[in-house]
C-alpha positions in Angstrom: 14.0 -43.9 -30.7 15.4 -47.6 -31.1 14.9 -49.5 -34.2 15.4 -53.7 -33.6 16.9 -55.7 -36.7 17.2 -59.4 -36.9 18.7 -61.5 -39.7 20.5 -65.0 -39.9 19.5 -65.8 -36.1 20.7 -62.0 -35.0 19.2 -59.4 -33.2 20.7 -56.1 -32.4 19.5 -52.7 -31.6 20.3 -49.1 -33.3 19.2 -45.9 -31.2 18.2 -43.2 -34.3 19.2 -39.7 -34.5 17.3 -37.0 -34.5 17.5 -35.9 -38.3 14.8 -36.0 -40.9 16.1 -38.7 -42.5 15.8 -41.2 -39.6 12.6 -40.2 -39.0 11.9 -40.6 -42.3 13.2 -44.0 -41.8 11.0 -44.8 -39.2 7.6 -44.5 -41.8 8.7 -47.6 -43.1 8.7 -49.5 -40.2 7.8 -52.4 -39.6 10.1 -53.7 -42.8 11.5 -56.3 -43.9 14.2 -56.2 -46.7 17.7 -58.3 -47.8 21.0 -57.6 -45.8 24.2 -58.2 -47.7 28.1 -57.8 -47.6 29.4 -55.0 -49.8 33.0 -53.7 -49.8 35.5 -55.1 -46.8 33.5 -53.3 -44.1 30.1 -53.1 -43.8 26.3 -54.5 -44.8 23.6 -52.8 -47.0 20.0 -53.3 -47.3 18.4 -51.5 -50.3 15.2 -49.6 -49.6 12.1 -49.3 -51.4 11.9 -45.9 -51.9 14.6 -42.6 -51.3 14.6 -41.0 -47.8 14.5 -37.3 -47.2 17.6 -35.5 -47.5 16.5 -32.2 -45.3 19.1 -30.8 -43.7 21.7 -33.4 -44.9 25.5 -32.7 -45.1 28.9 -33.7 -44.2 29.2 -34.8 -40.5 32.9 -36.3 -38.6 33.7 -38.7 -36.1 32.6 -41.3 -38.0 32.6 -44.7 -35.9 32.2 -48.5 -36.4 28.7 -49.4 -35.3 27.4 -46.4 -37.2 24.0 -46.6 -39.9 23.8 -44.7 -42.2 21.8 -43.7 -45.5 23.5 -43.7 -48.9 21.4 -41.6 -50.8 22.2 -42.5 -54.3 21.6 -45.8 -53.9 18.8 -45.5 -51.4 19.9 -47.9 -49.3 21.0 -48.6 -45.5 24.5 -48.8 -45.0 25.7 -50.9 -41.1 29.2 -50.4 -40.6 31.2 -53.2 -38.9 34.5 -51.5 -39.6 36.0 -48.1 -40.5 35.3 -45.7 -43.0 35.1 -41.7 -44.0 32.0 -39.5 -44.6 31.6 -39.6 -48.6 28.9 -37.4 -50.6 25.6 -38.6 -50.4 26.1 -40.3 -47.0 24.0 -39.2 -43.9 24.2 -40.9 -40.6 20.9 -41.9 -39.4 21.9 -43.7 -35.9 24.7 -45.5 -34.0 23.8 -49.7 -32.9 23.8 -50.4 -29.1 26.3 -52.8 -28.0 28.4 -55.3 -29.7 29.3 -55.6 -33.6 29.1 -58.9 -34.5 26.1 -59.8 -35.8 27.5 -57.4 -38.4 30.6 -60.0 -39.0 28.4 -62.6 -40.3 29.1 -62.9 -43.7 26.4 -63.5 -46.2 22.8 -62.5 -47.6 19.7 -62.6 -45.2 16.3 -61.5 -45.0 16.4 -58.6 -42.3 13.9 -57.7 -40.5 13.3 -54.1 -39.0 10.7 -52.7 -36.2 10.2 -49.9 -34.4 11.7 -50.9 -30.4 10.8 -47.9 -28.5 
């Protein structure tokens, strides 16, 4: 499944995993929330209420391009650089493509729907 996200005249694409938290994800689509900078590399967009945890634990090859959930915070989590699994994270899908619109610094309405 594909989720589309737009924000600040950017569009990308994120292909979801299989887990119960990404299709827990999907529920709330169509959704539109705030995108903002936190730390030196990635985005976060809180979400209106906590996603499953089913099945949740630590996972590896963690990569640049990766979404994940942060569970205490309940909120989406778009990596544009690199980091390392912590507690309460669960990766929920990987973007399609290119980065950048992640590199655009600032807060945004973002805009989520359900692609395919």
């Amino acid at each position: 499944m594909r989720v589309g996200f737009s924000f600040g005249g950017q569009s990308f694409s994120v292909t979801l995993e299989g887990n119960p938290t990404a299709r827990d994800f999907l529920t709330l689509l169509p959704l539109d929330l705030a995108i903002e900078d936190y730390s030196h590399n990635e985005k976060i967009a809180r979400l209106p209420r906590p996603l499953s945890q089913r099945f949740a634990g630590p996972f590896r090859d963690e990569r640049v391009g990766d979404l994940c959930y942060y569970a205490p915070w309940h909120n989406l989590a778009f990596f544009h650089a690199g980091y390392r699994y912590s507690p309460g994270l669960i990766r929920i899908g990987r973007m399609d493509g290119d980065i950048s619109p992640l590199l655009r610094r600032g807060t945004y309405p973002l805009h989520s729907e359900i692609l395919t």
